[in-house]
Biopython code that builds the backbone (N, CA, C, O; Angstrom):
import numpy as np
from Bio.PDB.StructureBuilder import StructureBuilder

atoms = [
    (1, "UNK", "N", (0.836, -1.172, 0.000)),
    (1, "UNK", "CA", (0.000, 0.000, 0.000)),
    (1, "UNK", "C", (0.886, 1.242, 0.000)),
    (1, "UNK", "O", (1.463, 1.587, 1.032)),
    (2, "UNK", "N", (0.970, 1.728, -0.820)),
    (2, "UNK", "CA", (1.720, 2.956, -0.888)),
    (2, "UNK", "C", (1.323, 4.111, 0.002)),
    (2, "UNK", "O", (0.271, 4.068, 0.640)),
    (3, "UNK", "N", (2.205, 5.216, 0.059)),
    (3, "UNK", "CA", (2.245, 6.478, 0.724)),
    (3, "UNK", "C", (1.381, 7.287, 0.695)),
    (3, "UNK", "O", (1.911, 8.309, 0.258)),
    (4, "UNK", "N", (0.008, 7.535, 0.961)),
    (4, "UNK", "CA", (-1.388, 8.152, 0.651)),
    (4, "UNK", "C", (-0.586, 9.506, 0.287)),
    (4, "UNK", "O", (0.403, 9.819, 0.951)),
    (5, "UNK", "N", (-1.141, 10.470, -1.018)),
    (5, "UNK", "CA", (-0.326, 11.257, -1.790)),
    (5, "UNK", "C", (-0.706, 12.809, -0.975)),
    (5, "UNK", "O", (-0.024, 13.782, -1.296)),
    (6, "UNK", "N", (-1.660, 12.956, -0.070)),
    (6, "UNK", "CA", (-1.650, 14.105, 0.667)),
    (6, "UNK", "C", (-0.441, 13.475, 1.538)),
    (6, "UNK", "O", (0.758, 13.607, 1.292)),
    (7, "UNK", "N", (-0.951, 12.849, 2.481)),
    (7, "UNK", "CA", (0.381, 12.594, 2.963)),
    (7, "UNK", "C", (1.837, 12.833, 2.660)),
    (7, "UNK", "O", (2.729, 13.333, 3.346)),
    (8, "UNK", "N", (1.832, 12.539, 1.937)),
    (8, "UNK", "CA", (3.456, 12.527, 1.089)),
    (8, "UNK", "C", (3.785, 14.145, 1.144)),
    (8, "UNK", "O", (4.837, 14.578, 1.616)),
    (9, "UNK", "N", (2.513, 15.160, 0.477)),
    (9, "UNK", "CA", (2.750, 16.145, 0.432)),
    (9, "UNK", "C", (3.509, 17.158, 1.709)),
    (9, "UNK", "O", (4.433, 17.901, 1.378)),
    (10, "UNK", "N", (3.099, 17.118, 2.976)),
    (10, "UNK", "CA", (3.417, 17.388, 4.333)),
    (10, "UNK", "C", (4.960, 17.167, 4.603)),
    (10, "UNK", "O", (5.783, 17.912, 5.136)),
    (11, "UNK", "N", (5.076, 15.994, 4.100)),
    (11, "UNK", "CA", (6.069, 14.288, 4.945)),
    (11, "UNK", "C", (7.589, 15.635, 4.558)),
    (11, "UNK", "O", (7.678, 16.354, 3.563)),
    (12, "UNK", "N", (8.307, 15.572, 5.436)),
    (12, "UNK", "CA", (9.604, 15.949, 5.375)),
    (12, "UNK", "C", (10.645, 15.076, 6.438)),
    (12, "UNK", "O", (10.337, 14.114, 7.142)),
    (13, "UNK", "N", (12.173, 15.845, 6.288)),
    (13, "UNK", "CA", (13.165, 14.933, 6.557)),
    (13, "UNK", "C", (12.852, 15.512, 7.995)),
    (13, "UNK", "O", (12.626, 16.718, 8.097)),
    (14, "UNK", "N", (12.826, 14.489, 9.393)),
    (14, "UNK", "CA", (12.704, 14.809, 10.575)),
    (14, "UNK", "C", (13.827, 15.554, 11.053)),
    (14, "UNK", "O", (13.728, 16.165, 12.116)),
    (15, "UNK", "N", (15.141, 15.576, 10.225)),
    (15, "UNK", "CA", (16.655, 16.570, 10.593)),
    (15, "UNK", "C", (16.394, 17.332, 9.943)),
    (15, "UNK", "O", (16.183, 18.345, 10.610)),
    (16, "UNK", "N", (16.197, 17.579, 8.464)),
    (16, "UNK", "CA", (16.571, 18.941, 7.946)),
    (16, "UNK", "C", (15.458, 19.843, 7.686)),
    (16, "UNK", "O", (15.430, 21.071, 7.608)),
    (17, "UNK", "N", (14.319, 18.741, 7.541)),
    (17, "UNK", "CA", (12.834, 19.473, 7.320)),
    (17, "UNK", "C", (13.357, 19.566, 5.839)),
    (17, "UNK", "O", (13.680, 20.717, 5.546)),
    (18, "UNK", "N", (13.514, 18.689, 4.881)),
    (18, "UNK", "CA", (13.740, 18.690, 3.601)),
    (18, "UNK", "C", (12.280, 17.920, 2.808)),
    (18, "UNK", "O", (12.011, 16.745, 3.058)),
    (19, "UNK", "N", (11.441, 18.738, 1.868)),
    (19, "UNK", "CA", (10.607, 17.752, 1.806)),
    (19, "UNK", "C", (11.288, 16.372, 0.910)),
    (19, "UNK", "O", (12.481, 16.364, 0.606)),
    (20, "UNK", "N", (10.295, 15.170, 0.528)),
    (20, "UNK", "CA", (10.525, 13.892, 0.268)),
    (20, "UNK", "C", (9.980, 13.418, -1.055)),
    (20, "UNK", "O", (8.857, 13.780, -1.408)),
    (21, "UNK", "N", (10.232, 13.149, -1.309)),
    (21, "UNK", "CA", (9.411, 12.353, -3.195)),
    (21, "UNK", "C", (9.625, 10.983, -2.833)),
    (21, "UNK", "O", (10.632, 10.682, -2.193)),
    (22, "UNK", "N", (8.644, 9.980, -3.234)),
    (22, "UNK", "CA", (9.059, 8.623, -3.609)),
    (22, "UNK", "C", (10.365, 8.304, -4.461)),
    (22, "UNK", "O", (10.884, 9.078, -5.265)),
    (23, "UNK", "N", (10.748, 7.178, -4.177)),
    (23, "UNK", "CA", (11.989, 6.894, -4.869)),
    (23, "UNK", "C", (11.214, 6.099, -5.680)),
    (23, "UNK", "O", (10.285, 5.308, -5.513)),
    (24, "UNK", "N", (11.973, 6.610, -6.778)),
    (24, "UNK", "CA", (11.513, 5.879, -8.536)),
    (24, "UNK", "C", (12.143, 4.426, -8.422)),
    (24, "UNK", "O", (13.144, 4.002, -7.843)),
    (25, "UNK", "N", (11.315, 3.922, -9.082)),
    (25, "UNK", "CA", (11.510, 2.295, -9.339)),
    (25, "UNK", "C", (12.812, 1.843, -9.888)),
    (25, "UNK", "O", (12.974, 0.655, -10.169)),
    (26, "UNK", "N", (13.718, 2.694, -10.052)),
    (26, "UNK", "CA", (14.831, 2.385, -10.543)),
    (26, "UNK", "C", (16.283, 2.414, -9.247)),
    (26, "UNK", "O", (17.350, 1.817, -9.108)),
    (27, "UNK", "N", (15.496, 3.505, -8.496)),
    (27, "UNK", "CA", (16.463, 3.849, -7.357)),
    (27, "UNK", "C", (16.450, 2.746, -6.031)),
    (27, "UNK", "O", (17.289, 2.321, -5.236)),
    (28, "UNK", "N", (14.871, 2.530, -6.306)),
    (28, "UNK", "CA", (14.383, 1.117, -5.337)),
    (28, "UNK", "C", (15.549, 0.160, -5.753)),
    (28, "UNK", "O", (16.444, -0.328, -5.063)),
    (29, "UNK", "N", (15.251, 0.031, -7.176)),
    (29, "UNK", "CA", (15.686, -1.620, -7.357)),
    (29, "UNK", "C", (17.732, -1.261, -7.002)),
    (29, "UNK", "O", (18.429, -2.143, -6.501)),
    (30, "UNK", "N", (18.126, -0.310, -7.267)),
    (30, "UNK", "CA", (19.638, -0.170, -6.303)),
    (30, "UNK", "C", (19.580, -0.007, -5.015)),
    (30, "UNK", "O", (20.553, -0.664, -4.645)),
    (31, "UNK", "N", (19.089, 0.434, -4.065)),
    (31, "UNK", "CA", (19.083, 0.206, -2.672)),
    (31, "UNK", "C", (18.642, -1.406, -2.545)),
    (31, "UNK", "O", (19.286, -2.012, -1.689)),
    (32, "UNK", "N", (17.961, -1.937, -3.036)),
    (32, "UNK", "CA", (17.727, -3.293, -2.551)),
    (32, "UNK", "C", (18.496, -4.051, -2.703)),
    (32, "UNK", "O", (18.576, -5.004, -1.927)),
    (33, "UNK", "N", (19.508, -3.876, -3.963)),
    (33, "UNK", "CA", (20.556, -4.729, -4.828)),
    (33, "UNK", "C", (21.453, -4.452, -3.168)),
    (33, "UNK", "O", (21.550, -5.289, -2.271)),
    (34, "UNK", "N", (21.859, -3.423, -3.165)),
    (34, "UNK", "CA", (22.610, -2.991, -1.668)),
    (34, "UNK", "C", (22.495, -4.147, -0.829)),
    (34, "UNK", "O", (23.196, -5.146, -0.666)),
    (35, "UNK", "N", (20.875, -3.526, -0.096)),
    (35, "UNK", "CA", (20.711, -4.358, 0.966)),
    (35, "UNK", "C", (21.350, -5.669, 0.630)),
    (35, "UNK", "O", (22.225, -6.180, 1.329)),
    (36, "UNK", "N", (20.841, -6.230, -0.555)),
    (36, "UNK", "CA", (20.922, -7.673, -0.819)),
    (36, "UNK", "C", (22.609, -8.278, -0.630)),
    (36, "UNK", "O", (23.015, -9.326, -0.129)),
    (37, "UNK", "N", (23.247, -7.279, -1.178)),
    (37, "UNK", "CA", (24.912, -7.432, -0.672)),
    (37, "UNK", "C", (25.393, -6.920, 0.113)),
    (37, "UNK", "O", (26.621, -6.854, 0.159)),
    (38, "UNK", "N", (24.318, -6.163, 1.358)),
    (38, "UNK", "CA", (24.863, -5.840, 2.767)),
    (38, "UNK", "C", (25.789, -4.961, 2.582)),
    (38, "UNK", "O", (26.808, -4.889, 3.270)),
    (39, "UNK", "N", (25.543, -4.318, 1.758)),
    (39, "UNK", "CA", (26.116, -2.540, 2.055)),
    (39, "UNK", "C", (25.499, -1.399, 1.915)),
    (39, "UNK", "O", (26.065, -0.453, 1.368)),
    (40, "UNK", "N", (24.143, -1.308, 2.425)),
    (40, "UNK", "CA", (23.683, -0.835, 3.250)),
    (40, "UNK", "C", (23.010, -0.487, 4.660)),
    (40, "UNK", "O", (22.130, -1.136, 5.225)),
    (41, "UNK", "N", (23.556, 0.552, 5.045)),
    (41, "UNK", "CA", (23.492, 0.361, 6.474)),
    (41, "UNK", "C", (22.335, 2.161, 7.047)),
    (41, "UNK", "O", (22.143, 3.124, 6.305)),
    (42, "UNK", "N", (21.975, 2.053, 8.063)),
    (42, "UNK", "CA", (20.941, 2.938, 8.730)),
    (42, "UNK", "C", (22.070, 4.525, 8.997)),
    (42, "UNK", "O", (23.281, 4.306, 9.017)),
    (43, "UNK", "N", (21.743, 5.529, 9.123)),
    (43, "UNK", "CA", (22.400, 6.564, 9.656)),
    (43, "UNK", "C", (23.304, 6.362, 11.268)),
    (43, "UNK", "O", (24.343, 6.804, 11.759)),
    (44, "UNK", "N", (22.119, 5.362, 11.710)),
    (44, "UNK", "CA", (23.107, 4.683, 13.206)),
    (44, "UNK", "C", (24.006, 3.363, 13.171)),
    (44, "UNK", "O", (24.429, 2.546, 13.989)),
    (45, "UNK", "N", (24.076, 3.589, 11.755)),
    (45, "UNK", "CA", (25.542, 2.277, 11.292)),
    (45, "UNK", "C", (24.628, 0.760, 11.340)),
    (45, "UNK", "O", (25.180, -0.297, 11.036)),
    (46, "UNK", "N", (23.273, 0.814, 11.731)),
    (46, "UNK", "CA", (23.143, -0.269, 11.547)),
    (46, "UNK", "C", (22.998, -0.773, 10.186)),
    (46, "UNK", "O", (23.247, -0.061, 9.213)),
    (47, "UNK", "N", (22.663, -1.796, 10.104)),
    (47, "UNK", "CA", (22.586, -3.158, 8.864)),
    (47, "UNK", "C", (20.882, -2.752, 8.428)),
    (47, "UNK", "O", (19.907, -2.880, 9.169)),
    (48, "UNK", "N", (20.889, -2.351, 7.323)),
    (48, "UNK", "CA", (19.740, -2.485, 6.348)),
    (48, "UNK", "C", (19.276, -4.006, 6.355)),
    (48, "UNK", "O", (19.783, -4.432, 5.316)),
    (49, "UNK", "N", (18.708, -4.886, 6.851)),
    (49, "UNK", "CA", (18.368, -5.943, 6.622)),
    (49, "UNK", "C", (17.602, -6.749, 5.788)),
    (49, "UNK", "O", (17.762, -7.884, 5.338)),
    (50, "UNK", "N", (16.438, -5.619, 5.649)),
    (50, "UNK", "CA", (15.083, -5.702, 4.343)),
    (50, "UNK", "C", (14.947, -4.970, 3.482)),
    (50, "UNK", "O", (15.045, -3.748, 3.598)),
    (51, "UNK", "N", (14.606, -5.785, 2.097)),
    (51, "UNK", "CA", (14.522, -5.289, 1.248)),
    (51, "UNK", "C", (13.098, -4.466, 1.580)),
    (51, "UNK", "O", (12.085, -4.891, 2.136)),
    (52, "UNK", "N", (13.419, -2.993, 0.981)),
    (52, "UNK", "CA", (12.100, -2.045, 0.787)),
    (52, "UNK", "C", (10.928, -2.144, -0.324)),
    (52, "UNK", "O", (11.437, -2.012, -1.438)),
    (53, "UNK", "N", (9.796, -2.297, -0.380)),
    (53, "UNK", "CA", (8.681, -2.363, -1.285)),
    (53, "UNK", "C", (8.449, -0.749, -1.878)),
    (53, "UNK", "O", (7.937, -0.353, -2.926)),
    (54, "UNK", "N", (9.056, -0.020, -0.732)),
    (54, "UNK", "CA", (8.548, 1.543, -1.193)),
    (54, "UNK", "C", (9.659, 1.933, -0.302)),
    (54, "UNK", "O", (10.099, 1.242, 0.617)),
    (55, "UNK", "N", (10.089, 3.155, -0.672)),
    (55, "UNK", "CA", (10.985, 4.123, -0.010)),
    (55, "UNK", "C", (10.911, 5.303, -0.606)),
    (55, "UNK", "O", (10.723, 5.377, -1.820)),
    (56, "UNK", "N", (11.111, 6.886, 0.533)),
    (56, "UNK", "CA", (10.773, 8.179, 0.338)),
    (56, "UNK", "C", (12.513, 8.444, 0.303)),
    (56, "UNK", "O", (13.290, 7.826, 1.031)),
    (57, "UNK", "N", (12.960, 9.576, -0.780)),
    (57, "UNK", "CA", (14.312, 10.176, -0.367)),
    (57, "UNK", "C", (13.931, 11.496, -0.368)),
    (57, "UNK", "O", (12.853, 11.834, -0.857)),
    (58, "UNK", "N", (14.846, 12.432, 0.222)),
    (58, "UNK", "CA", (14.617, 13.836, 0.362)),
    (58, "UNK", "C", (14.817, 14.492, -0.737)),
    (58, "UNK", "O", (15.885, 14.049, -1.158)),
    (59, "UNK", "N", (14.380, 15.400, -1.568)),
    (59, "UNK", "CA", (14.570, 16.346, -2.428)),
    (59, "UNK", "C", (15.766, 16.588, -2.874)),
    (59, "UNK", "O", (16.080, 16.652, -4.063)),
    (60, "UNK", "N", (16.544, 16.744, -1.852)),
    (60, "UNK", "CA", (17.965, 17.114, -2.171)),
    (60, "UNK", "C", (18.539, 15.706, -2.569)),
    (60, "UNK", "O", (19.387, 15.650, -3.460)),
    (61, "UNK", "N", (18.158, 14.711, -2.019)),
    (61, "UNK", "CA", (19.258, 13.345, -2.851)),
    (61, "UNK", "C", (19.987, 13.020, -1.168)),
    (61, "UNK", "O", (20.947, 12.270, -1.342)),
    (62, "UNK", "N", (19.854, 13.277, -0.010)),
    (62, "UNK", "CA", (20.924, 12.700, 1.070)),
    (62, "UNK", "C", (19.860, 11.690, 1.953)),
    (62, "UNK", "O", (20.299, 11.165, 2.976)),
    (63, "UNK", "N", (18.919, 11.517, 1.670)),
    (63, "UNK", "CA", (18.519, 10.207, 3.270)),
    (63, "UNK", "C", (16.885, 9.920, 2.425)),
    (63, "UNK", "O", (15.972, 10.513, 1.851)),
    (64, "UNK", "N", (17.333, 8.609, 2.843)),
    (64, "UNK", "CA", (16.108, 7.666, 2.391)),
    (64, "UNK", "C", (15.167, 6.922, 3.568)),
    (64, "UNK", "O", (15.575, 6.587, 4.680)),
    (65, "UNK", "N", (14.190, 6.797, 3.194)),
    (65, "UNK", "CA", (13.468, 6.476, 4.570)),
    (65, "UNK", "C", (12.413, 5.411, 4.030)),
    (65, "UNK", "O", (11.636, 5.526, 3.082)),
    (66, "UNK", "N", (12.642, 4.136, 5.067)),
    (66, "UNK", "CA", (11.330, 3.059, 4.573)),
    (66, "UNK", "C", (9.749, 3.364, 4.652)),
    (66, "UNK", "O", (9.414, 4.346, 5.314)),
    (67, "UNK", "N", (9.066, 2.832, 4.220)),
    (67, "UNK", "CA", (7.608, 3.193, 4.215)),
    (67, "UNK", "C", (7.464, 1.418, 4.652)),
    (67, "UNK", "O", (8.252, 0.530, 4.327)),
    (68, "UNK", "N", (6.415, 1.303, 5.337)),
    (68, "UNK", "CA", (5.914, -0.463, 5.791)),
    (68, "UNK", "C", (4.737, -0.185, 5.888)),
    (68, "UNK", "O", (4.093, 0.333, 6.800)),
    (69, "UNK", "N", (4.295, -0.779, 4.288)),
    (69, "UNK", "CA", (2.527, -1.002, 4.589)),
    (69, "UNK", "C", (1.924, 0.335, 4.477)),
    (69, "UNK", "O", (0.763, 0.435, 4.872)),
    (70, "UNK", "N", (2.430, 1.239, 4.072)),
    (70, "UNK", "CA", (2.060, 2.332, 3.520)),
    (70, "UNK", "C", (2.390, 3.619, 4.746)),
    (70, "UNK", "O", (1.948, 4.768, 4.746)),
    (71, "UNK", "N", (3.444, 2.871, 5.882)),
    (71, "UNK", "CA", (3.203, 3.812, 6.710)),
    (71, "UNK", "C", (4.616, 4.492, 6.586)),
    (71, "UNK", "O", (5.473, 3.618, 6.463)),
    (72, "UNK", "N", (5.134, 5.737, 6.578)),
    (72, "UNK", "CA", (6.847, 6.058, 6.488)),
    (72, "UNK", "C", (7.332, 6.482, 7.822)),
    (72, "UNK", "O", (6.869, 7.309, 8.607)),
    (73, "UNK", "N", (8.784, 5.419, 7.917)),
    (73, "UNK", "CA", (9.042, 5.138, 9.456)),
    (73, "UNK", "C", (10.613, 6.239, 8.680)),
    (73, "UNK", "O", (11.549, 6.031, 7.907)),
    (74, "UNK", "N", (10.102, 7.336, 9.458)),
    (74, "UNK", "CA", (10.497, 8.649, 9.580)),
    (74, "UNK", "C", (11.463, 8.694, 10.766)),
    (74, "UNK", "O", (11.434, 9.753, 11.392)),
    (75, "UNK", "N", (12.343, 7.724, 11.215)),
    (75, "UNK", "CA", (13.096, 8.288, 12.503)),
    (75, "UNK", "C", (14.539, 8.628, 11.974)),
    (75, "UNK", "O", (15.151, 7.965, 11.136)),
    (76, "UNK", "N", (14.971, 9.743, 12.582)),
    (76, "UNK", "CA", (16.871, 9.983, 12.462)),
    (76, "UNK", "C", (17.286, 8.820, 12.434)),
    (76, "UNK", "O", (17.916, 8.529, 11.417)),
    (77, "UNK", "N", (17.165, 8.074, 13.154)),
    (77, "UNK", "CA", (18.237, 6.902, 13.253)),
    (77, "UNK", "C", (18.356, 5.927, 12.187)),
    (77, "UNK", "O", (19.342, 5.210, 12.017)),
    (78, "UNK", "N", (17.277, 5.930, 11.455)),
    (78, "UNK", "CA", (16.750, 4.868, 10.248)),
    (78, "UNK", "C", (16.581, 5.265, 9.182)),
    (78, "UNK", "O", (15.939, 4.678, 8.312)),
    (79, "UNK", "N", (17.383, 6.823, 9.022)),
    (79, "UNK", "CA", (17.124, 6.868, 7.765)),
    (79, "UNK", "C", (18.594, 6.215, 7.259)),
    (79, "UNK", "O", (19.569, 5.878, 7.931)),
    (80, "UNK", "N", (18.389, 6.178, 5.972)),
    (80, "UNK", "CA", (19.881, 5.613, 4.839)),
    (80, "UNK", "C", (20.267, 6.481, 3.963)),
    (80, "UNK", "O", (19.600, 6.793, 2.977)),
    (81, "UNK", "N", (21.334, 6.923, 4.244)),
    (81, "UNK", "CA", (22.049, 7.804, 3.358)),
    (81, "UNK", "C", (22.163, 7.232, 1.984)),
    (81, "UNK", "O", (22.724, 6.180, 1.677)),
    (82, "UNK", "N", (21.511, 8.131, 1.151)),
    (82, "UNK", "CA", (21.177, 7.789, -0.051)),
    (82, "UNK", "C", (22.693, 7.652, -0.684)),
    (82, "UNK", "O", (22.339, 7.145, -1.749)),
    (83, "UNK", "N", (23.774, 7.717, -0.769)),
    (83, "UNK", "CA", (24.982, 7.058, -1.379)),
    (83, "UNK", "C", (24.848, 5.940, -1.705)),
    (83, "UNK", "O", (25.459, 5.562, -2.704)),
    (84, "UNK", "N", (23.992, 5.005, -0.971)),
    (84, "UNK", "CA", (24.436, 3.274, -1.202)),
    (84, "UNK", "C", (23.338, 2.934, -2.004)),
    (84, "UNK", "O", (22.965, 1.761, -1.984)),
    (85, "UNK", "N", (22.625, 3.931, -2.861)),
    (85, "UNK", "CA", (22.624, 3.854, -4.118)),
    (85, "UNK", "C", (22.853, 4.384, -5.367)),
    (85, "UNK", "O", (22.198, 4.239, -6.400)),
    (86, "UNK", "N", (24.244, 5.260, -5.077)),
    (86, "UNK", "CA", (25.255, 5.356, -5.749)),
    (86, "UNK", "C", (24.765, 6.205, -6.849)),
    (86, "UNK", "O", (25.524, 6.533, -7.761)),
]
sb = StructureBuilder()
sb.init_structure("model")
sb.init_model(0)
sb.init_chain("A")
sb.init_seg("    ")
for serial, (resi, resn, name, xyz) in enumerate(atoms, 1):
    if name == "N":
        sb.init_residue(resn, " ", resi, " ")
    sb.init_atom(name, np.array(xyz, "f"), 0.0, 1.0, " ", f" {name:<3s}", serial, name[0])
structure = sb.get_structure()
C-alpha cells in the first residue's frame, strides 16, 4: 500500500525538514541490490536488513526512509544515506 499522496505532500526529513518524493523504481531496485549485498546500512551504522517495497528520499538526494505497509518510518536513526545507491 503505498504512501497516501496528501500525505506525502506534508512528509519531510525529521533533521533537515527537507521535503521527500518517492523513490523511482529504478532507485528502489539499487538500494535493494545494496541491501541484498549488505552494504547498506541505517544513519546509526546499523545493517539495512530488508529489502524495501517503497521508499521516500529527500529532495535534495541525502537520506532515504522506509515506508511499511504504507506507513513512512520517519526516525533519524533509520534513515539511509542515499549514497548506497550510488
Amino acid at each position: 500500500m503505498p504512501v497516501n499522496d496528501e500525505l506525502l505532500e506534508i512528509l519531510c526529513c525529521p533533521v533537515s525538514r527537507t521535503p521527500v518524493r518517492r523513490l523511482s523504481s529504478e532507485e528502489l531496485d539499487r538500494l535493494n541490490e545494496a541491501i541484498r549485498a549488505g552494504r547498506a546500512s541505517h544513519v546509526d551504522q546499523s545493517a539495512v536488513e530488508q529489502e524495501l517495497e517503497e521508499g521516500l528520499i529527500t529532495v535534495d538526494g541525502l537520506t532515504i526512509y522506509a515506508v511499511d505497509a504504507g506507513i513512512p518510518l520517519m526516525l533519524e536513526e533509520k534513515g539511509i544515506p542515499a549514497g548506497t545507491i550510488g
